[in-house]
N, C-alpha and C positions, 0 to 999 in steps of 0.2 A: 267100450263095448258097443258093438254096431246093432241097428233094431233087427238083424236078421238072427242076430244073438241073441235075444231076448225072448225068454217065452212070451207066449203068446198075451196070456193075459198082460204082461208090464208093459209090452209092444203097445198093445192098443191102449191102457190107462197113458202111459207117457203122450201119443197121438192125442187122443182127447183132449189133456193137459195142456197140448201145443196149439192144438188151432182151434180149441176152445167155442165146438159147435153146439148149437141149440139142440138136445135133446126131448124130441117128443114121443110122450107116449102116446099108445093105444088107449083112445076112452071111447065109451060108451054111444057118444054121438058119433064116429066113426063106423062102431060097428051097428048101428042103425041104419046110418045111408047105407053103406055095405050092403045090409039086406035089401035095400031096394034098387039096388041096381040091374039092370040087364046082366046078362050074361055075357058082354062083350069080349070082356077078357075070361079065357077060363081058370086063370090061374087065381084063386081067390087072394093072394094077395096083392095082383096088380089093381083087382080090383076092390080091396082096402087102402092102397094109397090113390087112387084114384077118389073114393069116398074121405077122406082124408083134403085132398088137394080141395074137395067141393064145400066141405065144411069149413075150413080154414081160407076159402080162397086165397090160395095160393097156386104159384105153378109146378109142375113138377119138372124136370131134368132127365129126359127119355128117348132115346130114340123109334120107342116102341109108338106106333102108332094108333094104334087101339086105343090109344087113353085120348085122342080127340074125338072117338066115338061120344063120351061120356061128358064132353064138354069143357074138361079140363084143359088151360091154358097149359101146352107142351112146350118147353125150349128145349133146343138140337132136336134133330135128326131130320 
């Protein structure tokens, strides 16, 4: 059976299963910085991973450019 066969839920547990990525949650210091962010982004959760990318220093993978308002290290685009 092909993953277009598959509901949705097995589709994505098997995906996960396969390439086996770090899942993070949403905590508490996220939505901290969160509040103090600008308004750059209005889309409140470009700018929870943006708070997100700033807590964890890390970068994010975006072509949106608004997230180097925020100081976030962007790769693509």
């Amino acid at each position: 059976m092909g993953a277009g066969q598959l509901p949705y839920r097995q589709w994505i547990e098997r995906a996960l299963a396969d390439l086996g990525p770090a899942i993070s949650p949403i905590t508490l210091d996220f939505a901290e910085r969160q509040m103090a962010l600008p308004f750059h982004h209005r889309d409140p959760f470009g700018r929870l991973l943006a708070a997100q990318c700033l807590v964890e220093s890390m970068p994010i993978v975006s072509a949106d450019s608004v997230f180097d308002q925020y100081g976030v290290t962007r790769v693509w685009g």
